[in-house]
Structures are given as C-alpha cells and as structure tokens.
C-alpha positions as CSV (number, residue, x, y, z in Angstrom):
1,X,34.9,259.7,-38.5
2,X,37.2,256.5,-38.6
3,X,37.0,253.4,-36.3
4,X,40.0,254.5,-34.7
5,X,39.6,258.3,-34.0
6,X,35.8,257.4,-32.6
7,X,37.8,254.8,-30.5
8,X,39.6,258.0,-29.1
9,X,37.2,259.6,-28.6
10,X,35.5,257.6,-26.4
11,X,37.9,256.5,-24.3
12,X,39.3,259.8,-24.0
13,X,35.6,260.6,-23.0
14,X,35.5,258.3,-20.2
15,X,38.8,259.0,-18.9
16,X,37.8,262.8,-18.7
17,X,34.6,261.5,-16.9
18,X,36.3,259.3,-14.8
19,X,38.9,261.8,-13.5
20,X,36.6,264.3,-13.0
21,X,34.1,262.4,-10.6
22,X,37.5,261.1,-9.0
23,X,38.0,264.7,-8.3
24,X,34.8,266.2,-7.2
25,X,34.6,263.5,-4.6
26,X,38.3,263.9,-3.3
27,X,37.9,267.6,-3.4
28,X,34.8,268.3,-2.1
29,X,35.2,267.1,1.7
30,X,37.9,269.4,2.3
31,X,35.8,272.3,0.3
32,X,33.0,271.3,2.8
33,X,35.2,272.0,5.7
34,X,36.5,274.9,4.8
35,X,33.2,276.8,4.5
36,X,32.3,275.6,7.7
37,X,35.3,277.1,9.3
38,X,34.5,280.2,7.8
39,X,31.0,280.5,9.4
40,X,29.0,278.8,6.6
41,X,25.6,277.4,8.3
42,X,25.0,273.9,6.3
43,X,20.9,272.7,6.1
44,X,19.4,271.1,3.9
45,X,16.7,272.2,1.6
46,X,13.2,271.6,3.1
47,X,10.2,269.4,2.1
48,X,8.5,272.2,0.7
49,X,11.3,274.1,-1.7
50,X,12.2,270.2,-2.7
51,X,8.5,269.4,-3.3
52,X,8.3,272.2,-5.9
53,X,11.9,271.7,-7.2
54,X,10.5,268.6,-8.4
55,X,7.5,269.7,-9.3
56,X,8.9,272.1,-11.9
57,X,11.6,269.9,-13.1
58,X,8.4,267.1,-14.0
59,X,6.5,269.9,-15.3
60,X,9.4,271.3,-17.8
61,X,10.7,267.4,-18.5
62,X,6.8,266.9,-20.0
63,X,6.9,269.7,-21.7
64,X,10.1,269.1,-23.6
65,X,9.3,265.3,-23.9
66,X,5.6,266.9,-25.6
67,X,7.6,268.9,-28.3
68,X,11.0,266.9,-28.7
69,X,10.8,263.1,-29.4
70,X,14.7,262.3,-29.1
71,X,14.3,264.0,-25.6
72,X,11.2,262.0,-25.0
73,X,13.1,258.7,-25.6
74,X,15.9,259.9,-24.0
75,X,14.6,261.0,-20.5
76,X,12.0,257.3,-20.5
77,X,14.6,255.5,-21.0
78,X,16.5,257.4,-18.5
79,X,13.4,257.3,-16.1
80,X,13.4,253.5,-16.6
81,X,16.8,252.4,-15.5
82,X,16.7,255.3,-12.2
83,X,13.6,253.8,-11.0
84,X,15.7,250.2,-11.5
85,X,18.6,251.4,-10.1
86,X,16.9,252.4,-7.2
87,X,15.5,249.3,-6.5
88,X,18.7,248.1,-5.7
89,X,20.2,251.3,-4.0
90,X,17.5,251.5,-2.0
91,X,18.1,247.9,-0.5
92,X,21.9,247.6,-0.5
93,X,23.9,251.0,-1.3
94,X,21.5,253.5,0.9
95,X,20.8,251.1,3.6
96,X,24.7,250.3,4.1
97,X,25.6,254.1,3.7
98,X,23.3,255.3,6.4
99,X,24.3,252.7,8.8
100,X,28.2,253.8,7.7
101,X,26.9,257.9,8.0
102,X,25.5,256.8,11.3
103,X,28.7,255.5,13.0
104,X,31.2,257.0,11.0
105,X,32.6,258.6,14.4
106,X,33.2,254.9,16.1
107,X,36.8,253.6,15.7
C-alpha cells in the first residue's frame, strides 16, 4: 500500500476510534438512567464471580500466549505498560476520581 493511502488509513482509524469513545461516554449516562427508570436493579459483580472472571481470562491468556508467539509478545507487552499505567492511575486519576465520585452531589 502507498505512503499516502496508509496515512489514510490511520488517521481515518483514529478518528473512528476517537469518535466512538466520544460517544460511548456521552451516551452511556443517559442509557444508565433510563434503565433505572425502567426498574433495572444496578450491582456490581461480586468478589467471587470477579475472582474467577479473572481467573479464566489468566488461564485462557496463558494458554494462547503457550501456542501463539505474536500473541505472547503482544499481551507482555500489553501487560507491561497496564501494570505502568496503573502506577500512575492509581496515585493521580483513581484517587482524584473517587474523591470527585464521592462529592459529585455538593454544588
């Protein structure tokens, strides 16, 4: 492919993902209210059915990363900058949001 379609490519790729992040987070709060209106009883998942969630996503992710190579590098590399990332999440993005979550309701 040329220079110049791969260039459209990509940023027609990152447009696309842009916009649709932009959307699923404007959409979603009214969505959320809705089914609450409706009767919808929100919870979240508990300890237990998150415990083995993750157990069988680690499970599968070894698996594949014992069979496939490219997934292998893929998902360690992957693994490596999440575990980075929340370094810093965890100290500045989640401590701010749950104080925001918190008081959201005070004026």
């Amino acid at each position: 492919m040329p220079p110049q379609y791969k260039s459209i490519v990509r940023t027609c790729s990152e447009m696309a993902n842009t916009w649709m992040q932009s959307k699923y987070d404007a959409v979603n709060p009214t969505a959320l209210k809705r089914l609450v209106a409706a009767g919808a009883k929100l919870q979240p998942f508990s300890p237990a059915v998150m415990e083995a969630s993750l157990k069988a996503s680690l499970e599968l992710y070894h698996e594949v990363s014992d069979t496939n190579p490219e997934f292998k590098k893929v998902y360690e590399s992957m693994m490596a900058f999440r575990g980075d990332q929340y370094l810093w999440w965890q100290v500045a993005e989640y401590t701010y949001d749950s104080f925001i979550i918190r008081n959201r309701s005070r004026t």
